[in-house]
RODO-2510 file (C-alpha; in nm, 4 decimals, decimal comma):
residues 317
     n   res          X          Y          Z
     1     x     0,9394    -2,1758     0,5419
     2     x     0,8965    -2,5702     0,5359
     3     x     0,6351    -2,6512     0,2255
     4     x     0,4473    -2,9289     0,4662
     5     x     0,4093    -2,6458     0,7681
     6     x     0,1403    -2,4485     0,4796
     7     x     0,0075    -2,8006     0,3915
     8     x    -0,0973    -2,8566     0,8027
     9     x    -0,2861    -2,4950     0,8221
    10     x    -0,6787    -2,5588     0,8094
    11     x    -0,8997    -2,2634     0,5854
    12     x    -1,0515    -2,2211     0,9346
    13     x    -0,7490    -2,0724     1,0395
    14     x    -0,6906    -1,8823     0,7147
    15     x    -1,0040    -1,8012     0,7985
    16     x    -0,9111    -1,6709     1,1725
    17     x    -0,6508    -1,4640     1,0141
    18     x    -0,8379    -1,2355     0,7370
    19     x    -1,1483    -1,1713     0,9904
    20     x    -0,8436    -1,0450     1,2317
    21     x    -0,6686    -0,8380     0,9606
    22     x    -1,0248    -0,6593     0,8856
    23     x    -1,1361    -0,6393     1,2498
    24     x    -0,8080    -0,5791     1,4435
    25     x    -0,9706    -0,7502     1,7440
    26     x    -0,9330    -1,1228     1,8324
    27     x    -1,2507    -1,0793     2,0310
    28     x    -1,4368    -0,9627     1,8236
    29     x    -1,3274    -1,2223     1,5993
    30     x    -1,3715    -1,5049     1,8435
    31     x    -1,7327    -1,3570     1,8683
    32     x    -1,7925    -1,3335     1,5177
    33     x    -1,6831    -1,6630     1,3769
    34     x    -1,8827    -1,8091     1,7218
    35     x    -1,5528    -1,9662     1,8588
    36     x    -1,3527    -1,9196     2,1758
    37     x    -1,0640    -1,6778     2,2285
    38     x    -0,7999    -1,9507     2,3071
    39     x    -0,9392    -2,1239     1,9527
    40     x    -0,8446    -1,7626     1,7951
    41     x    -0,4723    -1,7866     1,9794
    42     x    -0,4066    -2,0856     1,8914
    43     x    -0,4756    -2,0418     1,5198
    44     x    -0,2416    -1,7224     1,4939
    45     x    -0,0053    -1,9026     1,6479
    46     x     0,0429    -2,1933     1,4526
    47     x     0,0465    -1,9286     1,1348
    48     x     0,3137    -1,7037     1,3420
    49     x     0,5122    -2,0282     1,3577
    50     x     0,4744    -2,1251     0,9727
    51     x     0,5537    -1,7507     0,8550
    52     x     0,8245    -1,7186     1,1184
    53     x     0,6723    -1,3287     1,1714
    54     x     0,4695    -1,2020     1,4463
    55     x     0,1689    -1,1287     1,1345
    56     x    -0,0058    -0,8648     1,4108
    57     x     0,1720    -0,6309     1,6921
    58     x    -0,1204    -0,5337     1,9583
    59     x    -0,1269    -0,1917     1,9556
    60     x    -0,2971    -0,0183     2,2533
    61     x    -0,6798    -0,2300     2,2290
    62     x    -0,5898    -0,3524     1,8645
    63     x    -0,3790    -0,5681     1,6283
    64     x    -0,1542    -0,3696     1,3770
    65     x    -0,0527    -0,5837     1,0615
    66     x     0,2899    -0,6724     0,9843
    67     x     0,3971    -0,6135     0,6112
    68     x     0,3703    -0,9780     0,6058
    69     x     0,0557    -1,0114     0,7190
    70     x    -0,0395    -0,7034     0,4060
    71     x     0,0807    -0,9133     0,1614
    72     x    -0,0776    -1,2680     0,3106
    73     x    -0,3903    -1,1044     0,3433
    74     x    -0,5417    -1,1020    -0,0460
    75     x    -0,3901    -1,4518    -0,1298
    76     x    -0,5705    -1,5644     0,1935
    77     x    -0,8752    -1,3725     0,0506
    78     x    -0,8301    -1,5075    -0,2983
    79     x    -0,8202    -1,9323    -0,1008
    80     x    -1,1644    -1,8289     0,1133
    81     x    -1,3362    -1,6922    -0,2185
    82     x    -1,2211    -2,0302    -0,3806
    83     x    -1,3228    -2,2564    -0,1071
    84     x    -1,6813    -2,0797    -0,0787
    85     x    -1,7293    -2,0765    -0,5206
    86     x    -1,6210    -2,4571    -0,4603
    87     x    -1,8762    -2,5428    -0,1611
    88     x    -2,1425    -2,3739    -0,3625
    89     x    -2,0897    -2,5700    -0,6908
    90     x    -2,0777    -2,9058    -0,5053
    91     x    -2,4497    -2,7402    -0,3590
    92     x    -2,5582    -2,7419    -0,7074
    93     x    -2,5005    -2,3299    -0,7538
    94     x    -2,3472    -2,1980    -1,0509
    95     x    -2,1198    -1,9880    -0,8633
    96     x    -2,2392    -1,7033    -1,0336
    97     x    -2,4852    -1,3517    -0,9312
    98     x    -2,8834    -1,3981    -0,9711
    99     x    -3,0590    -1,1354    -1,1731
   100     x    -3,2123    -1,0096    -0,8576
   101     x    -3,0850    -0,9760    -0,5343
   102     x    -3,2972    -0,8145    -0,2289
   103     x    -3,2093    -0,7285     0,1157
   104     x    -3,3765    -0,6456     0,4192
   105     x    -3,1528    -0,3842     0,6108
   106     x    -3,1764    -0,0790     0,8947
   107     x    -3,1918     0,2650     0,8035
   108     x    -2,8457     0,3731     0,8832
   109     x    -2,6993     0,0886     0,6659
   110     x    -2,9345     0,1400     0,3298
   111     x    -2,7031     0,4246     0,1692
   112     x    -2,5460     0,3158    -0,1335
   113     x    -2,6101    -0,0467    -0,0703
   114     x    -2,7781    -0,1359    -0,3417
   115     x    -2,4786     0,0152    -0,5225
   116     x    -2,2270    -0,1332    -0,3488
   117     x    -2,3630    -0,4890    -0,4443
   118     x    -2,3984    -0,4014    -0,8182
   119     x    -2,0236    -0,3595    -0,8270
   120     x    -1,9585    -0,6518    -0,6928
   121     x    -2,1765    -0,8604    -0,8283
   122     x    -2,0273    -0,7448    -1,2045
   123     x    -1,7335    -0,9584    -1,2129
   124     x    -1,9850    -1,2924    -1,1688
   125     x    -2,3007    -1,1668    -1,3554
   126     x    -2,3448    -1,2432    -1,7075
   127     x    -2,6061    -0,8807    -1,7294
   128     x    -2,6528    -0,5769    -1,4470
   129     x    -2,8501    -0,7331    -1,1749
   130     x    -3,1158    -0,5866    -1,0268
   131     x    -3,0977    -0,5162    -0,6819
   132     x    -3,3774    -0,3986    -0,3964
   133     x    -3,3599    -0,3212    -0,0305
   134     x    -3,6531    -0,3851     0,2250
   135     x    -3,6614    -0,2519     0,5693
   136     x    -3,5247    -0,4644     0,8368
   137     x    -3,8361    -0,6026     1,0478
   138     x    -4,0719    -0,8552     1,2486
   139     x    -4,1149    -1,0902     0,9290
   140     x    -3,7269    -1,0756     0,8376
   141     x    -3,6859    -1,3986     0,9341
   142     x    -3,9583    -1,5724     0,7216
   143     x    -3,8916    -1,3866     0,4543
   144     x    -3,5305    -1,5144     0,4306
   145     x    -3,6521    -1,8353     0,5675
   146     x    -3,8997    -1,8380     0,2290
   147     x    -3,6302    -1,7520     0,0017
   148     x    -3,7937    -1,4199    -0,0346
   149     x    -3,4895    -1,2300     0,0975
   150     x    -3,1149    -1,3273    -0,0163
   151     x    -2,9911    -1,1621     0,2948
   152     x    -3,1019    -0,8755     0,6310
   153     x    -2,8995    -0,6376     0,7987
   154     x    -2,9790    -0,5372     1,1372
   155     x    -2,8936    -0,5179     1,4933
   156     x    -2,9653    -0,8276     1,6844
   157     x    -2,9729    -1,1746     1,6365
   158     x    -3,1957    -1,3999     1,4581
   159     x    -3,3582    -1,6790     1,7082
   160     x    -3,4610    -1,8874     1,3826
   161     x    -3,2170    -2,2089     1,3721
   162     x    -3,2302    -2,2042     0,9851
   163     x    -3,0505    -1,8516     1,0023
   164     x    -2,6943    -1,7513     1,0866
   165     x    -2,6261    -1,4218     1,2513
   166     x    -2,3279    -1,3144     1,1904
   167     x    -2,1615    -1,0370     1,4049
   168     x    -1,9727    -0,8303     1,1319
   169     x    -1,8768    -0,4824     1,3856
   170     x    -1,9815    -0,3160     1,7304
   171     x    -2,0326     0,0907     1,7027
   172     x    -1,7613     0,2440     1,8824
   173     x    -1,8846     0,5861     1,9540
   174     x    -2,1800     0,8359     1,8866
   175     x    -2,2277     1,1596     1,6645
   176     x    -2,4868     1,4280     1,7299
   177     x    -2,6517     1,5659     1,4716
   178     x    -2,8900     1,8655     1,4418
   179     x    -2,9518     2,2136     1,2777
   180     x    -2,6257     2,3828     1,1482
   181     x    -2,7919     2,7037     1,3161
   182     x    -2,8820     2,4793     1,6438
   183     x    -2,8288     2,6583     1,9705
   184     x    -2,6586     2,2890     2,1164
   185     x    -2,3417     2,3796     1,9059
   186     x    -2,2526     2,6770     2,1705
   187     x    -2,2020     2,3489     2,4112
   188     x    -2,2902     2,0415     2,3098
   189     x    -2,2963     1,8678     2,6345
   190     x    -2,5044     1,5864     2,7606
   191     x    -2,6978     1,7886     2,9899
   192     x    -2,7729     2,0067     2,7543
   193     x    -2,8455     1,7942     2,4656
   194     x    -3,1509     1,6532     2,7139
   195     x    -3,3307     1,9726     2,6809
   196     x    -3,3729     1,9343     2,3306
   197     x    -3,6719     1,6938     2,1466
   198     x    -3,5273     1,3621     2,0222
   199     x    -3,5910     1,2207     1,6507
   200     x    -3,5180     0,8446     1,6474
   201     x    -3,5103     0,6354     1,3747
   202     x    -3,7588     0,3091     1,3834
   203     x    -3,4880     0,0504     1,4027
   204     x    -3,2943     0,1519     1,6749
   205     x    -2,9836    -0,0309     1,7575
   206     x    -3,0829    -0,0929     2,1797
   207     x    -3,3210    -0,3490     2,3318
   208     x    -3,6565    -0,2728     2,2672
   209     x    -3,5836     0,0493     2,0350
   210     x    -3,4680     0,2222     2,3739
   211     x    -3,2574     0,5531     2,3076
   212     x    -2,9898     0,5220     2,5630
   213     x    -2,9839     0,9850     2,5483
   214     x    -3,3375     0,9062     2,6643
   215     x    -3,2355     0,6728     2,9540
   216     x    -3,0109     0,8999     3,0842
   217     x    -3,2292     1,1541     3,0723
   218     x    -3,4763     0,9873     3,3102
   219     x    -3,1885     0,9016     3,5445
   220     x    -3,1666     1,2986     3,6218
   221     x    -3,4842     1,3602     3,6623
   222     x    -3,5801     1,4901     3,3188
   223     x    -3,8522     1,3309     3,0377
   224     x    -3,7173     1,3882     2,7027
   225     x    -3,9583     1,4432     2,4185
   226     x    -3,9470     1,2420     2,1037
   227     x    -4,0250     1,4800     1,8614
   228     x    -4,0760     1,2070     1,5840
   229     x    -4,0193     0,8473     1,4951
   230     x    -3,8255     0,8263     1,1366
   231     x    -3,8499     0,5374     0,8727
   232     x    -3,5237     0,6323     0,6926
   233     x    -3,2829     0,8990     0,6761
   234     x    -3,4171     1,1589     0,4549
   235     x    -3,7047     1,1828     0,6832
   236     x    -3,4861     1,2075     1,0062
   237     x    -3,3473     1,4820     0,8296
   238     x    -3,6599     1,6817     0,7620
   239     x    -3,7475     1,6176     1,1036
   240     x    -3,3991     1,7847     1,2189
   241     x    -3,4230     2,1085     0,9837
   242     x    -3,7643     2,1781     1,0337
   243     x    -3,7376     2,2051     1,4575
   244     x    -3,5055     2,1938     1,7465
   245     x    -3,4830     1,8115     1,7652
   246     x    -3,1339     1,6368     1,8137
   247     x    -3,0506     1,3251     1,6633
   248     x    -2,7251     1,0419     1,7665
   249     x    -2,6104     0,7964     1,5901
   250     x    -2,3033     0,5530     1,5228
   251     x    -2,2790     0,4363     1,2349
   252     x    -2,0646     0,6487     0,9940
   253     x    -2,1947     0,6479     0,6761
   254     x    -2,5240     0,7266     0,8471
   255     x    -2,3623     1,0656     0,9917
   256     x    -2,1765     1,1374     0,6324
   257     x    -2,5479     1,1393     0,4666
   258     x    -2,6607     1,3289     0,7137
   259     x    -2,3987     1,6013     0,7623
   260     x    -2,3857     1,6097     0,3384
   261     x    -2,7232     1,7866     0,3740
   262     x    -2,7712     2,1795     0,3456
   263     x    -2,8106     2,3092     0,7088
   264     x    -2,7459     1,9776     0,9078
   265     x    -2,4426     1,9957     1,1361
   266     x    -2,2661     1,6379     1,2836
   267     x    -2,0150     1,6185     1,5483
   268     x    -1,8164     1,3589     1,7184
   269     x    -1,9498     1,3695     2,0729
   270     x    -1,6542     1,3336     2,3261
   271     x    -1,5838     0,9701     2,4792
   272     x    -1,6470     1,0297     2,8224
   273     x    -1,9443     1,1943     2,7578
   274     x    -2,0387     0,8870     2,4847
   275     x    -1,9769     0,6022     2,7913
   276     x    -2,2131     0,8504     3,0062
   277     x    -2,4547     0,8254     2,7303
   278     x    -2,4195     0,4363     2,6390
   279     x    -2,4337     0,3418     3,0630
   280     x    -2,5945     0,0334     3,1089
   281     x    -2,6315    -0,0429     2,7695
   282     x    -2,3863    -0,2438     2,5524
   283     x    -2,1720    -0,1051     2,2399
   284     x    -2,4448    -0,1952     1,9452
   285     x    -2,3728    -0,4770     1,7208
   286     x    -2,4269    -0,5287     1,3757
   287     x    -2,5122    -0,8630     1,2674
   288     x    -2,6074    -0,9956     0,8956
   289     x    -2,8518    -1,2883     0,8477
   290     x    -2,7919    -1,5426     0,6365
   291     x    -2,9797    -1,8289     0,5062
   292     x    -2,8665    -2,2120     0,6400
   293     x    -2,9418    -2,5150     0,4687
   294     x    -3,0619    -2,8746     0,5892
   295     x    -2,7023    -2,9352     0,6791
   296     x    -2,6255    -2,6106     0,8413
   297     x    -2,4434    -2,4871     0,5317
   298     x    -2,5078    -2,1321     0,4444
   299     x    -2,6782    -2,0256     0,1133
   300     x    -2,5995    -1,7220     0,0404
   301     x    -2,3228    -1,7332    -0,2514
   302     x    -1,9657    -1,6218    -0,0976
   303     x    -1,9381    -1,2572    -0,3039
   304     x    -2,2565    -1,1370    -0,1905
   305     x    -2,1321    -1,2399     0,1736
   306     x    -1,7945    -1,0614     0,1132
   307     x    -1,9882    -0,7054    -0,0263
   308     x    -2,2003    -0,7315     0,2496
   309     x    -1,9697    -0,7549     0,4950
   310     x    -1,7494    -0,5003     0,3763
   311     x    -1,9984    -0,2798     0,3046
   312     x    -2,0947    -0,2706     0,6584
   313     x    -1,7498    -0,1998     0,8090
   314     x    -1,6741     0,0676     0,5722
   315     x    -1,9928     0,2597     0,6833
   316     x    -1,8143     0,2503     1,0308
   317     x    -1,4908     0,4073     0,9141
***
C-alpha cells in the first residue's frame, strides 16, 4: 500500500469507517453522522482502494467485516480518540474526566449506566468520579443548554440549535413481557395480547408517548386498558407481578432487567407479528444530545461520547 494513498484519507472518512464497523449499516450511518449515502460510498471506497480489500462484504441487510477491516478498526479508534483529546485541548479542556458527570436518560437505557461511565472514565480521572442520572424530559434541553447536564439520552431529536442529536441505533424488534404464570404464554399472539391491560413506561419511544399494541388495538375494534403509567423499571415490574398487565419493549438490556426478576417472563415476539404491531409507526430511534459550542463544536469530552455511545448499542444486543 502506497504511504501517500493513507496521507490523502480525511478522519471524516476514518470516521465513516468505525461508525460502519459498529453499525453494519451505511444508512444508518449516513443518518447518523447527518451525511448522504453516496458521501458514505464514496468514503469506503477510497479506503477499499488504499487497503486494496473489500473492508465489508454485505451480507443479507448488513456489512460483515473483513479481517482487515478487525484489525483497522482499533487503530482507527485509537486516531478518532486522538483527534477529539486534541480538539478539546485547543478548546481549553484538560482532556481529562470531571468529578461529576450527570445525565438525563429514558427508563429503558438507565441500567448500569452510571456504571458503565465510571469505568470509562478511570483511565482519564485523577479520583472515582461521581456520576448521576436524571430522567429524560421537557427541560432536557435547558438543562444541557445551562451546563446543568453533560449529556441526555432519549428518543427523539432535540429542536434546540445549540444541541446535536445524534442517532446512535433504531430498535429492531419487540419483547413481551409479563407474569411467568401469565395465561398469554399458552399463545402469545397479537390478538390475544390486546385482551390484556397495558403498563407503559412514561418515556415511550413513539410520537406523543403512543403505544403502537394500543394502536392496533383500536384498528380492530378493541380499547385496550392501560393499567398503569411507570417512571422506571422496577415499578413497571411491580405493576406486571402484581396483575394481568402486559408490557413490550425493544431495547435489550431493558428486557434482561426485566426477565432477571423472580416471576417475570420475556419473549421475543415473532417478526411478522412485530411489523403488525409497529404498522404505521417507524422503527424507534435512539438519539444522544450533546452540547454545541459558539462554533458548532461539540462539548462534551470524546470518552464520555464513546461510553455513551457504546453503552447504548450494547443494551440492543
Amino acid at each position: 500500500m502506497p504511504k501517500d494513498k493513507l496521507l490523502d484519507i480525511p478522519l471524516t472518512t476514518i470516521e465513516i469507517f468505525c461508525q460502519i464497523y459498529v453499525k453494519k449499516n451505511a444508512i444508518e450511518v449516513a443518518s447518523h453522522l447527518e451525511l448522504s449515502q453516496p458521501k458514505v460510498s464514496r468514503a469506503l471506497a477510497a479506503l477499499r482502494s488504499v487497503f486494496d480489500d473489500p473492508l465489508f462484504i454485505r451480507r443479507e441487510s448488513q456489512f460483515q467485516a473483513t479481517e482487515k477491516a478487525h484489525n483497522l478498526y482499533p487503530i482507527f479508534r485509537e486516531m478518532m480518540e486522538c483527534s477529539q483529546a486534541v480538539d478539546h485541548l485547543m478548546k481549553g479542556g484538560s482532556g481529562g474526566a470531571e468529578n461529576t458527570v450527570e445525565i438525563a436518560t429514558v427508563p429503558q437505557l438507565e441500567i448500569n449506566l452510571t456504571q458503565s461511565i465510571k469505568q470509562a472514565a478511570m483511565p482519564v480521572a485523577d479520583s472515582e468520579i461521581i456520576v448521576s442520572t436524571t430522567p429524560w424530559g421537557e427541560t432536557t434541553s435547558q438543562q444541557l443548554i445551562n451546563d446543568e447536564l453533560d449529556a441526555a439520552i432519549c428518543f427523539q431529536r432535540s429542536s434546540h440549535r445549540a444541541i446535536l442529536s445524534k442517532s446512535i441505533i433504531q430498535h429492531r424488534g419487540g419483547y413481551l413481557v409479563a407474569r411467568s404464570d401469565h395465561p398469554i404464554w399458552r399463545d402469545p399472539c397479537i390478538e390475544n395480547m390486546i385482551d390484556y391491560p397495558l403498563v407503559k413506561l412514561i418515556t415511550m419511544p413513539f410520537p406523543a408517548n403512543k403505544s403502537p399494541i394500543g394502536n392496533y388495538a383500536k384498528q380492530v375494534g378493541k380499547q385496550m386498558q392501560i393499567y398503569a403509567t411507570a417512571p422506571d423499571l422496577g415499578s413497571a415490574a411491580n405493576s406486571l407481578l402484581n396483575s394481568d398487565a402486559i408490557i413490550i419493549i425493544g431495547v435489550k438490556g431493558a428486557v434482561d432487567f426485566l426477565r432477571n426478576i423472580n416471576g417475570l417472563k420475556a419473549q421475543k415476539i415473532d417478526h411478522v407479528q412485530d411489523q403488525s404491531i409497529l404498522k404505521n409507526f417507524s422503527h424507534p430511534t435512539v438519539y444522544l444530545w450533546l452540547k454545541l459550542d459558539t462554533r458548532g463544536k461539540v462539548t462534551t469530552p470524546f470518552w464520555l461520547q464513546r461510553c455513551l455511545e457504546d453503552y447504548i448499542i450494547k443494551a440492543h444486543q
